[in-house]
N, C-alpha and C positions, 0 to 999 in steps of 0.2 A: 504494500500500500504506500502511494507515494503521501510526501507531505506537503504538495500544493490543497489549494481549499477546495477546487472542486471535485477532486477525490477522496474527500472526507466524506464517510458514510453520513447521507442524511443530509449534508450540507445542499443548498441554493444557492445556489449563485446571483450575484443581480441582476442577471440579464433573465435568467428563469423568472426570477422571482417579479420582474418589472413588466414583464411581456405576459403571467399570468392572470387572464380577466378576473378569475374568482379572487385573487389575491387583490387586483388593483381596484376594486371595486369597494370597499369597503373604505380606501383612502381618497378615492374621487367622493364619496360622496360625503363623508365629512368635510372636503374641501367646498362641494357644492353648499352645504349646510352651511359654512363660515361667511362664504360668497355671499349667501342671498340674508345672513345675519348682518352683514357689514353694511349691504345696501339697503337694509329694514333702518340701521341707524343711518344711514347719508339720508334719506328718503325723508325721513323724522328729524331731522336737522337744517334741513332745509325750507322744511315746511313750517318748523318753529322759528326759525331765524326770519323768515318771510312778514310772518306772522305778528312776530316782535318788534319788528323794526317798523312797519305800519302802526301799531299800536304807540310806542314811544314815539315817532316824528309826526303824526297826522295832523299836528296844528301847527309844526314849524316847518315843514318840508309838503311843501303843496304842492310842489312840480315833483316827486315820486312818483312811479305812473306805473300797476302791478298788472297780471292777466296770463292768460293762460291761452294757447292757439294749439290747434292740430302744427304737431311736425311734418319734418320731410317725411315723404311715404315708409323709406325707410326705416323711421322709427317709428312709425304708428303702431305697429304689435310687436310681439316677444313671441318667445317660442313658445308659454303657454298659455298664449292667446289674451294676458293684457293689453287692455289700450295705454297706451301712451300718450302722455301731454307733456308741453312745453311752459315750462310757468318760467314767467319772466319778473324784472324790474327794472327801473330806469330812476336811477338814484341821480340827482344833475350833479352834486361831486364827487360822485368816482366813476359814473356810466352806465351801462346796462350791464346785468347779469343773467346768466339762463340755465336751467337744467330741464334734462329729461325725466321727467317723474312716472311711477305707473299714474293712472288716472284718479285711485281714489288713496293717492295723498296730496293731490294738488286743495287746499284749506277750499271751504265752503264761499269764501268770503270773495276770493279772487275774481271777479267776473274774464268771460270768454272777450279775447276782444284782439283784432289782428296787431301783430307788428311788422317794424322793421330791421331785422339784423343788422349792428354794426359791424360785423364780422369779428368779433372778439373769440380768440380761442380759450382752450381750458385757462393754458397758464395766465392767458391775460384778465378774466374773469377771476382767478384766486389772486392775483394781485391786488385788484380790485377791490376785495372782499378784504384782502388784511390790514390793507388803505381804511377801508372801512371803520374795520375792525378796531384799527388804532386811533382813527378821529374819533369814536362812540366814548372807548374809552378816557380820550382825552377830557373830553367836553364834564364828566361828572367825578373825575377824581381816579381814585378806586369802587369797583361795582362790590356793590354790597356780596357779602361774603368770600371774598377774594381777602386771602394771606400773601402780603409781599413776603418777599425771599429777604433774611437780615444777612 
């Protein structure tokens, strides 16, 4: 009996072990499980941050302009058969932002109403948003419950 591994009684190898469906199937779908966990929280975060930021500027920010439109075809459904929507904003200091949401997390409140792309990409909308993010913070100190670092 030699002493390489894949002449170890019993032994897998990886390429066995990675090309086995019954084997790889239990770790895709934990993956799939994390997957569609992570986009349950973006999904929920998005709709909350929407939500919020309307709720706090609605008497000082009256050029925001929020709504929701059918996407490109291309995203109009998923593979199991959600609809998809487009919820947008149009904040006048830091620009427009957009995601593709399933349909029933786009908020109740948002009416359907067409736009126009700036053609802004991901990374330029997460800029945007951290732009955002640090004017909001600016304007009232520390948000309540937040520990700075000593």
């Amino acid at each position: 009996m030699s002493n390489e591994p894949d002449a170890v009684e019993g032994f897998v190898s990886y390429e066995q072990n990675h090309d086995d469906p019954a084997l790889k199937a239990p770790h895709e779908a934990r993956a799939q499980q994390a997957q569609e966990k992570a986009y349950h929280e973006r999904n929920l975060a998005v709709a909350a941050f929407v939500t919020a930021y309307r709720r706090a500027t609605e008497h000082i920010d009256e050029h925001a302009r929020f709504g929701h439109a059918d996407p490109a075809e291309e995203y109009r459904h998923n593979a199991d058969g959600r609809t998809w929507r487009l919820l947008w904003c149009d904040i006048e200091a830091e620009g427009q932002m957009s995601w593709h949401l399933p349909a029933d997390y786009v908020p109740e409140w948002v009416e359907e109403r067409p736009h126009t792309w700036d053609g802004h990409d991901t990374e330029t909308k997460n800029e945007r948003l951290a732009s955002l993010a640090g004017a909001l913070a600016a304007v009232g100190g520390e948000p309540t419950g937040y520990v700075a670092e000593s």
